[in-house]
Backbone as a chain_set.jsonl record, in Angstrom:
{"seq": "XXXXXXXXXXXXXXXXXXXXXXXXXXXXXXXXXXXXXXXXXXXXXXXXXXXXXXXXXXXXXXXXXXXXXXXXXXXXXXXXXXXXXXXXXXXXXXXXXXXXXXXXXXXXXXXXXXXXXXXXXXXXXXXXXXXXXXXXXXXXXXXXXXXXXXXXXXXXXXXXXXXXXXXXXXXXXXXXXXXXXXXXXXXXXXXXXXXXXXXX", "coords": {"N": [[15.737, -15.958, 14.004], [14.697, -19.217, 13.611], [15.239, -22.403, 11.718], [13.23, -23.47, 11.497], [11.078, -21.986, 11.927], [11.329, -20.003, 9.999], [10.472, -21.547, 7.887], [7.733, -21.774, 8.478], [6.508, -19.605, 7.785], [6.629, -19.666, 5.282], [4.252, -20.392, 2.017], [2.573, -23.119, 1.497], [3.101, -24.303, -1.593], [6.14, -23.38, -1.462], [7.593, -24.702, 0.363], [6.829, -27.386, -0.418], [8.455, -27.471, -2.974], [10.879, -27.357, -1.283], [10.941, -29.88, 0.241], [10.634, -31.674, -1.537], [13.326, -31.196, -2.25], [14.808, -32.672, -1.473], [14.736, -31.816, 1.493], [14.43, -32.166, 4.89], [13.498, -31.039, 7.247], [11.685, -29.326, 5.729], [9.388, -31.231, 5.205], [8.872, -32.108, 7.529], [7.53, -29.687, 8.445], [5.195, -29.542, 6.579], [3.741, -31.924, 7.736], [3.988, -30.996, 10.288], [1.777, -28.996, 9.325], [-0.389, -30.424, 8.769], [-1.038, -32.591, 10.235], [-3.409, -32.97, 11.751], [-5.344, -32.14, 10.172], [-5.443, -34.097, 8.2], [-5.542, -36.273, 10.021], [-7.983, -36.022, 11.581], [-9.906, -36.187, 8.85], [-9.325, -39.106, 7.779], [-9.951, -40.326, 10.497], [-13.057, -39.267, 10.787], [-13.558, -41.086, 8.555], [-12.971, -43.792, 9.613], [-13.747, -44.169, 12.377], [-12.079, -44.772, 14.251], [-9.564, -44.581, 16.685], [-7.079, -45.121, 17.083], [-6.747, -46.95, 14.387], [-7.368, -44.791, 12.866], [-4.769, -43.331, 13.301], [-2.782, -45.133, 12.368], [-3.295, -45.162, 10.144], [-3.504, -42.179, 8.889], [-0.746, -42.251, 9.687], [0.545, -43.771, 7.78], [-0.608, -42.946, 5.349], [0.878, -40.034, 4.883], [3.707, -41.092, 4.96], [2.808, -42.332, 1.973], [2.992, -39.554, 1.177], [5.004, -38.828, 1.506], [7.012, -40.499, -0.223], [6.18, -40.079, -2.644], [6.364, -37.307, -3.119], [7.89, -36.148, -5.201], [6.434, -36.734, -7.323], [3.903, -34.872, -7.279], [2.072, -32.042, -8.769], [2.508, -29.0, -9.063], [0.7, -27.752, -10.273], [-1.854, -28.075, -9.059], [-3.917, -27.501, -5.539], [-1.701, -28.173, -3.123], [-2.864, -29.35, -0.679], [-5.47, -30.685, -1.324], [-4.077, -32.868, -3.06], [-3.227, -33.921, -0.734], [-5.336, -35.052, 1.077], [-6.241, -35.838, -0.949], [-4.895, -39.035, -0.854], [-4.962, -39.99, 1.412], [-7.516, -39.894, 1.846], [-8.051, -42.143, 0.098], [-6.144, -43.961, 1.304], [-7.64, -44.352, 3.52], [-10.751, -45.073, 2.349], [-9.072, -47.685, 1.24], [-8.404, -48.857, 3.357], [-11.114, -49.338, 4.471], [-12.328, -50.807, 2.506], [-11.201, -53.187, 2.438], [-11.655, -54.081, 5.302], [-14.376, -54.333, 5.233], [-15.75, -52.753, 6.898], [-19.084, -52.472, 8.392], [-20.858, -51.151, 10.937], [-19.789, -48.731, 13.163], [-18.235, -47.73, 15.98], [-18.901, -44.24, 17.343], [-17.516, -43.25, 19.672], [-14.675, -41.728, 21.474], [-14.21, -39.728, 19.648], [-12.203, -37.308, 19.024], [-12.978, -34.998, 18.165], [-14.848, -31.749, 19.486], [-17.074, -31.49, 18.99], [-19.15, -33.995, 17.075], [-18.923, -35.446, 14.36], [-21.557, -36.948, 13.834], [-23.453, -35.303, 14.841], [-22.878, -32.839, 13.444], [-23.485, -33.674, 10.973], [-26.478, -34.096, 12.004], [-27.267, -31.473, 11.428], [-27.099, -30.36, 9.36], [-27.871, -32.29, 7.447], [-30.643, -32.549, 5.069], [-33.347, -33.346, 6.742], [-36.545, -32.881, 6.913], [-38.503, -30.403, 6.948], [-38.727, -28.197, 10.06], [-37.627, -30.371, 11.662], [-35.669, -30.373, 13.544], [-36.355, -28.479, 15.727], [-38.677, -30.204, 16.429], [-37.797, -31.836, 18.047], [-36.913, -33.363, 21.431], [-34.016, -32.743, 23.43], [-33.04, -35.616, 24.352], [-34.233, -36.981, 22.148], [-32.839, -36.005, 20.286], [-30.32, -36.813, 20.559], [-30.676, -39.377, 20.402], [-31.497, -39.274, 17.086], [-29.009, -38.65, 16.201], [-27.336, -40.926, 16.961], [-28.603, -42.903, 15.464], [-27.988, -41.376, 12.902], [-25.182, -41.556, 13.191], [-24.887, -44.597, 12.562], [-26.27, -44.895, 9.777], [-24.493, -43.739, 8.656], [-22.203, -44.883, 8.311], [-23.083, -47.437, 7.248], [-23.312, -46.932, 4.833], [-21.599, -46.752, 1.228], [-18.088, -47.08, 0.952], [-17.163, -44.53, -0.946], [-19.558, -43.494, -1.121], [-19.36, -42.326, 1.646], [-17.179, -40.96, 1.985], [-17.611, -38.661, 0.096], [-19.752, -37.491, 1.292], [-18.882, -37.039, 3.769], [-16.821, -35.426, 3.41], [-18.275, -33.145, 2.314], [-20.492, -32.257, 4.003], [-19.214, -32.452, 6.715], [-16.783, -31.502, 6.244], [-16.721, -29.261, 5.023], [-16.741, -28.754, 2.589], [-16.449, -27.625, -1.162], [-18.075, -29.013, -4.359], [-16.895, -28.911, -6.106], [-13.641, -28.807, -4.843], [-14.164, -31.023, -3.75], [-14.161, -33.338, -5.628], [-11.603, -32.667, -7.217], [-10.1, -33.49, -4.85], [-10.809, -36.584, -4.118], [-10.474, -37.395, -6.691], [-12.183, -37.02, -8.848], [-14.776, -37.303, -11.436], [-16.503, -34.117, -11.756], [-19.299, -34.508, -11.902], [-19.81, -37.223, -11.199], [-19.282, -36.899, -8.513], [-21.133, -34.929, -7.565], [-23.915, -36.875, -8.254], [-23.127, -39.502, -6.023], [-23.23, -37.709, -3.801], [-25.704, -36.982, -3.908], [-27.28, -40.092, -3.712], [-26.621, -40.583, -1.259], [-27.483, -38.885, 0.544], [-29.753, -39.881, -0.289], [-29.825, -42.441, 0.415], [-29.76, -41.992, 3.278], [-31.59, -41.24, 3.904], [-33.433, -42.247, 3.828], [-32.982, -44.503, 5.069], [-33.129, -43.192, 7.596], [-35.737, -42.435, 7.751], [-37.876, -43.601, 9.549], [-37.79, -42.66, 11.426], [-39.086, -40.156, 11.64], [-41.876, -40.598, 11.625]], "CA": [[14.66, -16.883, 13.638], [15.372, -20.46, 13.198], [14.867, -22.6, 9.979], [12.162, -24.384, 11.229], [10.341, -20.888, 12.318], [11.159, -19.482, 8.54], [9.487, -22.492, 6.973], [6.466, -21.658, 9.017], [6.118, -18.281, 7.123], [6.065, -19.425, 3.755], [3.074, -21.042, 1.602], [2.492, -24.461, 0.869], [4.495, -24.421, -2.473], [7.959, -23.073, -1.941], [7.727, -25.874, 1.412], [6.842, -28.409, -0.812], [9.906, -27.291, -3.337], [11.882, -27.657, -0.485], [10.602, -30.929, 0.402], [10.895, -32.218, -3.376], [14.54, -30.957, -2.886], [15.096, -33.926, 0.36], [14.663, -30.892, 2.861], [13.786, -32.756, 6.016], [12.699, -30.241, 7.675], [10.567, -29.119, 4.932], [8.63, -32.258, 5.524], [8.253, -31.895, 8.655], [7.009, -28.781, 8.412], [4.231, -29.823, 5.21], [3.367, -32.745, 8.341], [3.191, -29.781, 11.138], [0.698, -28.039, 8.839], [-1.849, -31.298, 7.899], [-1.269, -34.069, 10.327], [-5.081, -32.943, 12.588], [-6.854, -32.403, 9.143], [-5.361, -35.558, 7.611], [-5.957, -37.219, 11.166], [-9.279, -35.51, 11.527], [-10.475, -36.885, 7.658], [-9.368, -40.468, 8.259], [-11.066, -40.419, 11.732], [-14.497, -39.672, 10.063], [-14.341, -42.534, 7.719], [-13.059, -45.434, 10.383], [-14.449, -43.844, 13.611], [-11.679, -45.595, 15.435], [-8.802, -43.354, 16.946], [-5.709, -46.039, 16.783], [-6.77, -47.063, 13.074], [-7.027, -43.665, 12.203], [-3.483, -42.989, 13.602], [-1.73, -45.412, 11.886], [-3.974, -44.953, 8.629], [-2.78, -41.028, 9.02], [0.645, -42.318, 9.195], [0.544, -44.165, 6.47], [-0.706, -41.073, 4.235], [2.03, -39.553, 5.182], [4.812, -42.156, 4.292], [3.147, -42.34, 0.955], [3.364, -38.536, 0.294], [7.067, -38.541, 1.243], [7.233, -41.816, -1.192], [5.799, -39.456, -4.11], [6.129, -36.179, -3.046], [8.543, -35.5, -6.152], [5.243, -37.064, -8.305], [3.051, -33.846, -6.671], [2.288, -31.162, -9.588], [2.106, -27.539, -8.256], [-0.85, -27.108, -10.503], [-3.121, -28.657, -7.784], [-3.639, -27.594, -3.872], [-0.86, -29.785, -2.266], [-3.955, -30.199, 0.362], [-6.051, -31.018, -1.812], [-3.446, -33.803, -3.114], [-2.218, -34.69, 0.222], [-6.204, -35.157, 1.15], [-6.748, -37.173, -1.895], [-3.828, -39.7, -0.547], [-5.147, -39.648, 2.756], [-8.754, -40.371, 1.88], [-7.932, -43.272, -0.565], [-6.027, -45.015, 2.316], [-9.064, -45.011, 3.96], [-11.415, -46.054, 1.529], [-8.679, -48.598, 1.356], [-8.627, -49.845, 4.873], [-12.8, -49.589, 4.41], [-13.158, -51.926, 1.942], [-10.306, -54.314, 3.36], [-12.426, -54.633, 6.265], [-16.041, -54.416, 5.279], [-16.764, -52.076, 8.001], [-20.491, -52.027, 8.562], [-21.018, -50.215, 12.045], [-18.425, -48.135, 13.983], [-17.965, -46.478, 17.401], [-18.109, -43.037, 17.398], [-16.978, -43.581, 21.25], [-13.445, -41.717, 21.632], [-14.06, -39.271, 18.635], [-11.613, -35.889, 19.12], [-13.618, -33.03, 18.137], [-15.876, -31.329, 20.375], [-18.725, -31.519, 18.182], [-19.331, -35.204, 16.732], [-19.573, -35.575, 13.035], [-22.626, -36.976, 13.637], [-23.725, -33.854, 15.522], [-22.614, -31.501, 12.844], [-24.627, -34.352, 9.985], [-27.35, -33.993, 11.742], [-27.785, -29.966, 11.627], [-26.659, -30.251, 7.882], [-28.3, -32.858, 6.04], [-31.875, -32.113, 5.855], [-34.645, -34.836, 7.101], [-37.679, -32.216, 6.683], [-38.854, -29.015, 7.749], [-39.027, -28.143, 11.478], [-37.386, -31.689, 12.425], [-34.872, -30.333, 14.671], [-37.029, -27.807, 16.339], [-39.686, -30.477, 17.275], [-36.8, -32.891, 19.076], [-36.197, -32.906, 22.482], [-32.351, -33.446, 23.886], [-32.769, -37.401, 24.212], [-34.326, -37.63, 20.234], [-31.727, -35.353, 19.269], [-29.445, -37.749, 20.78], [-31.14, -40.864, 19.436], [-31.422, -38.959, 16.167], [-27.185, -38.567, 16.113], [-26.817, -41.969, 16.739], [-29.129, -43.638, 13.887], [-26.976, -41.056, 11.9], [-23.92, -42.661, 12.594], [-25.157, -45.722, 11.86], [-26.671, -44.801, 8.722], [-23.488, -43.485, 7.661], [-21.173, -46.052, 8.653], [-23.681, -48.188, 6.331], [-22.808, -46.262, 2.749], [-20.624, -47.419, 0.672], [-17.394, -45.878, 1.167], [-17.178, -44.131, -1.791], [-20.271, -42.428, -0.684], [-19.134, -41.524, 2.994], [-15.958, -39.944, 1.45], [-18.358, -37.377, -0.029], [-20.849, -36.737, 2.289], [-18.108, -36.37, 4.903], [-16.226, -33.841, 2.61], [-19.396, -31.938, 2.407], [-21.1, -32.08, 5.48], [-18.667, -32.235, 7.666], [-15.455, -30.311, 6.048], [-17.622, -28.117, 4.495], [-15.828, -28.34, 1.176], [-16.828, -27.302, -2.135], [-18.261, -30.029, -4.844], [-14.834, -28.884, -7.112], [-13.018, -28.988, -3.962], [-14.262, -32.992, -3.29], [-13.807, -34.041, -7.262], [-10.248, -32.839, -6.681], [-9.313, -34.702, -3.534], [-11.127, -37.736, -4.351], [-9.998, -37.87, -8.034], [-13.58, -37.982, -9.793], [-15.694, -35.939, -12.213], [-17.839, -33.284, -10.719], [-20.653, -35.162, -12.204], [-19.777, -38.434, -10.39], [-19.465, -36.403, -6.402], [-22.662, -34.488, -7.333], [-24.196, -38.052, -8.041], [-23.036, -39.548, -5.125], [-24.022, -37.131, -2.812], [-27.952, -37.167, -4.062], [-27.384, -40.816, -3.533], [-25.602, -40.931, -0.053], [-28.464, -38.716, 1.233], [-31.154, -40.556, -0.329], [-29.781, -43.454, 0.984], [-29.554, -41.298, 4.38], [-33.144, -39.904, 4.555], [-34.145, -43.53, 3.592], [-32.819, -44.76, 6.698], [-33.465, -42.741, 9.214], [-37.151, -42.202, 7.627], [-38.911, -44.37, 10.546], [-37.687, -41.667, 12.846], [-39.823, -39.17, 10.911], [-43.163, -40.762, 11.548]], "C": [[15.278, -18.196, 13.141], [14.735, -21.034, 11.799], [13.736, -22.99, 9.853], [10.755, -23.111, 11.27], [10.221, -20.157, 10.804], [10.547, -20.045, 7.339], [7.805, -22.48, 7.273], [5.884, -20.828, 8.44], [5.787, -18.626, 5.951], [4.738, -20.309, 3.159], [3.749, -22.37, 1.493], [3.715, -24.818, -0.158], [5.764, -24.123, -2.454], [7.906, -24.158, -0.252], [7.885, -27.119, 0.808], [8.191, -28.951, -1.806], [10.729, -27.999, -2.43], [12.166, -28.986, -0.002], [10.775, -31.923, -0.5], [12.601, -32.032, -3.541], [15.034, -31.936, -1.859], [15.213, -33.002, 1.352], [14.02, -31.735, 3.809], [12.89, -32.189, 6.878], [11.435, -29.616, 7.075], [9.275, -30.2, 5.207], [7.676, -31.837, 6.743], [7.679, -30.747, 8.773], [5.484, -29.095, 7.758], [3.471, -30.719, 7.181], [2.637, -32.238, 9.648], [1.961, -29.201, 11.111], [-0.328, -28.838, 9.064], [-1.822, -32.615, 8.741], [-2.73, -33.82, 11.448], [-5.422, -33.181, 11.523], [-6.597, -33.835, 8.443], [-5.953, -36.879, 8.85], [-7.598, -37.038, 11.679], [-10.711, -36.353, 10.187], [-10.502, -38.512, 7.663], [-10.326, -41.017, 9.574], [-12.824, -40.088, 10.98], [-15.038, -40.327, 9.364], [-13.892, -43.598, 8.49], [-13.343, -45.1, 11.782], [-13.636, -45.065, 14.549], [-10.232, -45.069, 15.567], [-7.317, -44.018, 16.422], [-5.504, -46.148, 15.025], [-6.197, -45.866, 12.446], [-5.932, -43.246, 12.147], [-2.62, -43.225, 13.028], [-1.912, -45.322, 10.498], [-2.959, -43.655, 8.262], [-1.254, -41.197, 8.58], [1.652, -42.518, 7.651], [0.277, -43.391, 5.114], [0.127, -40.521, 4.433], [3.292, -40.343, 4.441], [4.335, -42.573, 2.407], [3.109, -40.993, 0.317], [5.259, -38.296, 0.307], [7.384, -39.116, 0.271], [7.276, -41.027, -2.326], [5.851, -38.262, -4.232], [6.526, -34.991, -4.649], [7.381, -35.736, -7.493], [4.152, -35.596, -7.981], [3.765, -32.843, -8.209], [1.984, -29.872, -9.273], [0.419, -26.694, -9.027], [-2.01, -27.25, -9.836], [-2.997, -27.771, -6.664], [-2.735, -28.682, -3.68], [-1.913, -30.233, -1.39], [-5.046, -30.747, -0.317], [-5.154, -32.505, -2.472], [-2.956, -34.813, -1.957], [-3.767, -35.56, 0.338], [-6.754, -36.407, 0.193], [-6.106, -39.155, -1.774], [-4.831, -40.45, 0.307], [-6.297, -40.794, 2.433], [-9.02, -42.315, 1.116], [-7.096, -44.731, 0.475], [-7.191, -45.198, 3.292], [-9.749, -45.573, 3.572], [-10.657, -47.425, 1.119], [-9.063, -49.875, 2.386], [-10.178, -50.231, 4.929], [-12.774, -51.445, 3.81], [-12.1, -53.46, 2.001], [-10.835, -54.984, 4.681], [-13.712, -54.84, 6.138], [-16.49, -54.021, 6.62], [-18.317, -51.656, 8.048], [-20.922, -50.757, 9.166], [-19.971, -50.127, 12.383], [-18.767, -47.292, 15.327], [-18.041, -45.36, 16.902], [-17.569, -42.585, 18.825], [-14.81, -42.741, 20.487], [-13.062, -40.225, 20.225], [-13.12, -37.696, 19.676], [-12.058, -35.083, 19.092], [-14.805, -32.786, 19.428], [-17.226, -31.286, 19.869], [-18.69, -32.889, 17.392], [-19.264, -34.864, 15.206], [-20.737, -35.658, 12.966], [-23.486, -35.847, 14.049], [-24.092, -33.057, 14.222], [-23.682, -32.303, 11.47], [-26.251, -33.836, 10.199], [-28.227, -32.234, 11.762], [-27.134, -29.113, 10.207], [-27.369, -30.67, 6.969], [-30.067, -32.998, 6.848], [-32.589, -33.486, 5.604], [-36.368, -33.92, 6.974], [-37.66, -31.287, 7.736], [-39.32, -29.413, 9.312], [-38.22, -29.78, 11.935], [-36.203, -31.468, 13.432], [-35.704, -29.896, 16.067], [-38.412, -28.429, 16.943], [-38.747, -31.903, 18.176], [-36.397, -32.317, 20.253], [-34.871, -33.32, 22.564], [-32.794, -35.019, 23.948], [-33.668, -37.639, 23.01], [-33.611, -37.037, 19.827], [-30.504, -36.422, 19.238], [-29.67, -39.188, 19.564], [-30.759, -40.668, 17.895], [-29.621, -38.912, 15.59], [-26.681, -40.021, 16.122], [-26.793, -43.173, 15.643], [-28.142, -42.741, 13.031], [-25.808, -41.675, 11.568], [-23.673, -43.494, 12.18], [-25.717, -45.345, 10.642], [-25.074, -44.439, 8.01], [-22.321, -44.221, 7.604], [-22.072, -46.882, 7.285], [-23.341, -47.54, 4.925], [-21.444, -47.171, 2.596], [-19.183, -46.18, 0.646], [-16.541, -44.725, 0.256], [-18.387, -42.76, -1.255], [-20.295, -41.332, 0.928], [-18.401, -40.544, 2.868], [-16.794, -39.015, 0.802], [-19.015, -37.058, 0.626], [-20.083, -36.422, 3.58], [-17.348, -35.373, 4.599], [-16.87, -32.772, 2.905], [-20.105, -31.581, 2.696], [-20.362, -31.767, 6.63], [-17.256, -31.586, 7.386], [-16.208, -29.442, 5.35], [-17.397, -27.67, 2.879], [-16.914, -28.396, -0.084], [-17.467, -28.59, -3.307], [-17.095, -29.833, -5.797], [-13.67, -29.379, -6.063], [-13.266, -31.032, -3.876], [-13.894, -33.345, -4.779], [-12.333, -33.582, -7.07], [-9.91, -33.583, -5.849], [-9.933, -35.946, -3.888], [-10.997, -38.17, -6.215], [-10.845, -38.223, -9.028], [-14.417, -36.629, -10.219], [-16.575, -35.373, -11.454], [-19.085, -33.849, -10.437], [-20.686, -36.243, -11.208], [-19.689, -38.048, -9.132], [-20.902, -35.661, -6.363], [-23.716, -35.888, -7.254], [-23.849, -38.943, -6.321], [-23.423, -39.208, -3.921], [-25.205, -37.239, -2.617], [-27.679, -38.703, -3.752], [-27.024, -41.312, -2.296], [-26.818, -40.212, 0.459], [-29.39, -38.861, 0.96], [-31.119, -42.169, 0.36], [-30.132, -43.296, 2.904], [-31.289, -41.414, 5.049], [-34.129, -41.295, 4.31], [-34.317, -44.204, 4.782], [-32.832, -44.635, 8.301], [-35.145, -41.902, 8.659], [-38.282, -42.739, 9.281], [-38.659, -43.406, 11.774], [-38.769, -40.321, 12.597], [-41.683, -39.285, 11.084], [-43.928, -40.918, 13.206]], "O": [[16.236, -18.228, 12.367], [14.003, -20.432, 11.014], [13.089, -23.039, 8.807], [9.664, -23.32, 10.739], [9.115, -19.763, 10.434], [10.212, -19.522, 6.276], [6.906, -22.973, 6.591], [4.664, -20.979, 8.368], [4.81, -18.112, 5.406], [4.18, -20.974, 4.031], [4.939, -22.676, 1.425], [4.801, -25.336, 0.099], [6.529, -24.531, -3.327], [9.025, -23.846, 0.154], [8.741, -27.923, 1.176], [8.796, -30.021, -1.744], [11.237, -29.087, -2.7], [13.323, -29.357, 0.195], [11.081, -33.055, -0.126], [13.215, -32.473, -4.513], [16.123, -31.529, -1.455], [15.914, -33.403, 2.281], [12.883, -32.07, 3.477], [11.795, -32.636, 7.221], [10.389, -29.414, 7.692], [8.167, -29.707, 5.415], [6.513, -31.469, 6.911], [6.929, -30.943, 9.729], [4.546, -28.86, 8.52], [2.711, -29.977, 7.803], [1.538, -32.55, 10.106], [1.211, -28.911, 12.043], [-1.323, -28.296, 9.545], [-2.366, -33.629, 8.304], [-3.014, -34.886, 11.995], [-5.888, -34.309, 11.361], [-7.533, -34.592, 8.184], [-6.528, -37.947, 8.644], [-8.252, -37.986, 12.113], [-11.825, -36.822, 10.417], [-11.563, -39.128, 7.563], [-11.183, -41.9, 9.56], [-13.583, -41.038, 10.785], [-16.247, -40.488, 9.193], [-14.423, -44.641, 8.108], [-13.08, -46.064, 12.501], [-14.148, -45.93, 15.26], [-9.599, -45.096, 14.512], [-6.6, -43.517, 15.555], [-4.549, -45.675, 14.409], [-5.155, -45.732, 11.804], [-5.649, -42.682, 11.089], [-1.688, -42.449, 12.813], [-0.979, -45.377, 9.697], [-1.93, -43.793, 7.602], [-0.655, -40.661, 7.648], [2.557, -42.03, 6.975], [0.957, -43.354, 4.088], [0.344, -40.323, 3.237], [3.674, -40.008, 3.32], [5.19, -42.995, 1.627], [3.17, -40.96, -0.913], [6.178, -37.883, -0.401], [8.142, -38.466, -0.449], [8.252, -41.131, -3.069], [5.472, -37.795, -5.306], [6.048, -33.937, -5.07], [7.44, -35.036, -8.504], [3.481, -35.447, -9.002], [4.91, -32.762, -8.654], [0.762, -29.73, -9.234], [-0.394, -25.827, -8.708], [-3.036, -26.602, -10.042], [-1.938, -27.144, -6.662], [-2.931, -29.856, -3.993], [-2.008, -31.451, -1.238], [-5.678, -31.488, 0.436], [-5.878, -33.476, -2.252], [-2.504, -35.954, -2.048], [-3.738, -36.68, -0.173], [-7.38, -37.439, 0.438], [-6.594, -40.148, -2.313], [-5.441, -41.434, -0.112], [-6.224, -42.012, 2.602], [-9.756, -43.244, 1.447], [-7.322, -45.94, 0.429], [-7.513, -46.301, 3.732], [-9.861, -46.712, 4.026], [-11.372, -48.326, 0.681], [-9.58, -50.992, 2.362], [-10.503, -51.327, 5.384], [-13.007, -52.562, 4.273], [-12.428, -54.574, 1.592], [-10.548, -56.117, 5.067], [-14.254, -55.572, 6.967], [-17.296, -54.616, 7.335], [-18.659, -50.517, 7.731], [-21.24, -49.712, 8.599], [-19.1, -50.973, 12.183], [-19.527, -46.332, 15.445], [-17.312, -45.176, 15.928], [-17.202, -41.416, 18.941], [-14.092, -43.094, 19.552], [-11.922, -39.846, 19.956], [-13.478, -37.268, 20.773], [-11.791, -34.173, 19.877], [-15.412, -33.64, 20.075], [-18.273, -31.042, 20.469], [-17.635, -32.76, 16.771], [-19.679, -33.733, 14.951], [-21.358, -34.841, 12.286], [-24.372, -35.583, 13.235], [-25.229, -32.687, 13.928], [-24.58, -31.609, 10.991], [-27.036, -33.41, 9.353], [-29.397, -31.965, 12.032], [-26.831, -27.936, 10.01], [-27.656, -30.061, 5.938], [-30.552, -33.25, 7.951], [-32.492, -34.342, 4.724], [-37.347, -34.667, 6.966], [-37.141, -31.256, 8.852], [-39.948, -30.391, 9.719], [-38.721, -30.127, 13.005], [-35.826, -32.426, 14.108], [-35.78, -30.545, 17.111], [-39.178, -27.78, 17.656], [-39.317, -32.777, 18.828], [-35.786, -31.256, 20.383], [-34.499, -34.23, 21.823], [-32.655, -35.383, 22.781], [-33.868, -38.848, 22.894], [-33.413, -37.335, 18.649], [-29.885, -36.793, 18.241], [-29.154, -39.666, 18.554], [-29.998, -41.451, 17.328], [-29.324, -39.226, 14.437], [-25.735, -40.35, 15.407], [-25.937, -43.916, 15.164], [-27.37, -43.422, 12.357], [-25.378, -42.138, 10.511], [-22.661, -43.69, 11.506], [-25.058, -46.241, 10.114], [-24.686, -44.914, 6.942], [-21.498, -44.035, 6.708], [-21.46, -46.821, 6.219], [-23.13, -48.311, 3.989], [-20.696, -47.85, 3.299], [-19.198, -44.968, 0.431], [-15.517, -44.163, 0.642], [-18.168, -41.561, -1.081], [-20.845, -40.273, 1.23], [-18.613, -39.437, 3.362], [-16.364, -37.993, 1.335], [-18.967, -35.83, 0.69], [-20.558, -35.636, 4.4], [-17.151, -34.452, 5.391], [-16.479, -31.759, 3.484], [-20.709, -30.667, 2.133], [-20.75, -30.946, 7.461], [-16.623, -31.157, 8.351], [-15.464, -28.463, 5.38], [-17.738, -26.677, 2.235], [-17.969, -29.03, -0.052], [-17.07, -29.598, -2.723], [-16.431, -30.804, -6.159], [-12.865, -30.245, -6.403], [-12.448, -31.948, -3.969], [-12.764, -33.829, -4.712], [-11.733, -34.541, -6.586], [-9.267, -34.559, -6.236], [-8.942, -36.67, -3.975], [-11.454, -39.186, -6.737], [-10.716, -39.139, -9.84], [-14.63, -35.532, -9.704], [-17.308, -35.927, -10.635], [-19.77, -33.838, -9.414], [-21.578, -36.206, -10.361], [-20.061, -38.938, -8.367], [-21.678, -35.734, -5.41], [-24.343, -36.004, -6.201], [-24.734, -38.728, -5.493], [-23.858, -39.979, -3.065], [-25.794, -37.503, -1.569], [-28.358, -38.582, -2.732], [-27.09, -42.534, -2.169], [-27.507, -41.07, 1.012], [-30.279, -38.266, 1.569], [-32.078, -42.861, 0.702], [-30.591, -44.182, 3.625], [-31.836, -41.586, 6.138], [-35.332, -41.339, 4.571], [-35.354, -44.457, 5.395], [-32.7, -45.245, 9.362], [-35.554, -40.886, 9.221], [-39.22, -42.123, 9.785], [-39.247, -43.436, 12.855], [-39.118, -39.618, 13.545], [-42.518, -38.428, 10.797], [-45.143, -41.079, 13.313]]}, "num_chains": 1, "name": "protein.A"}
């Protein structure tokens, strides 16, 4: 078994050790594990594949930068995640992205897809859409959510579309429980605000 095959076996922490000790390979390994979900998370807040790529990268280059700053009392993914997400909300509010493509997205199921069979708009509202308002309905989503502030996308994409916990998002995004539960009621009242005229 080779070294890189024996680093594959172990957890997170004795990788990251290793990584904290200038293991190269260790790295690369930690990078093996998290560069889809880190490339995956960035891609849902700039819905643009290149950005996301070099955003990704860039999360990366600053966990190597700090890796020896990482405290084992956390998830490392949950730290790497918190990195990750903050260079996004970086690049966000560096650009004042309004609207975005979701043209070119990777997954087989859209974000907006998976938003809209998550966040609720009222009883029966899937079940009385045909295929071209379901469509329509996916697209005002994206636009509605491209419109939040990106403070509020970074949660409602945590927990709509990674499915993560409200402890789980106050960890990676670095903020009291109170302040991602907030958020959220405010990201889908802002939501259900905006795509109200589809409702009538």
């Amino acid at each position: 078994m080779s070294i890189q095959d024996e680093l594959g076996t172990l957890p997170d922490a004795d990788v990251v050790r290793l990584a904290q000790q200038g293991r190269e390979l260790a790295f690369r390994e930690l990078v093996r594990r998290y560069e889809r979900p880190v490339f995956s998370l960035v891609f849902r807040m700039v819905r643009d594949r290149e950005t996301a790529e070099d955003l990704a990268q860039d999360a990366f280059i600053k966990v190597l930068n700090h890796i020896d700053k990482y405290s084992p009392e956390f998830k490392f993914s949950s730290w790497l995640f918190k990195i990750a997400n903050n260079v996004a909300i970086d690049h966000l509010r560096r650009r004042r992205i309004e609207t975005i493509s979701m043209d070119g997205n990777p997954n087989a199921t859209t974000a907006a897809e998976v938003e809209a069979s998550t966040i609720e708009l009222g009883t029966d509202q899937e079940s009385a859409l045909d295929e071209l308002e379901a469509k329509e309905l996916g697209s005002a989503i994206e636009r509605a959510i491209a419109s939040l502030r990106p403070e509020y996308r970074a949660c409602i994409m945590l927990r709509h579309v990674e499915g993560r916990s409200y402890e789980e998002i106050a960890a990676t995004l670095d903020l009291p429980l109170g302040t991602v539960k907030t958020y959220i009621h405010r990201a889908r009242h802002e939501l259900r605000k905006a795509l109200e005229p589809l409702r009538q």
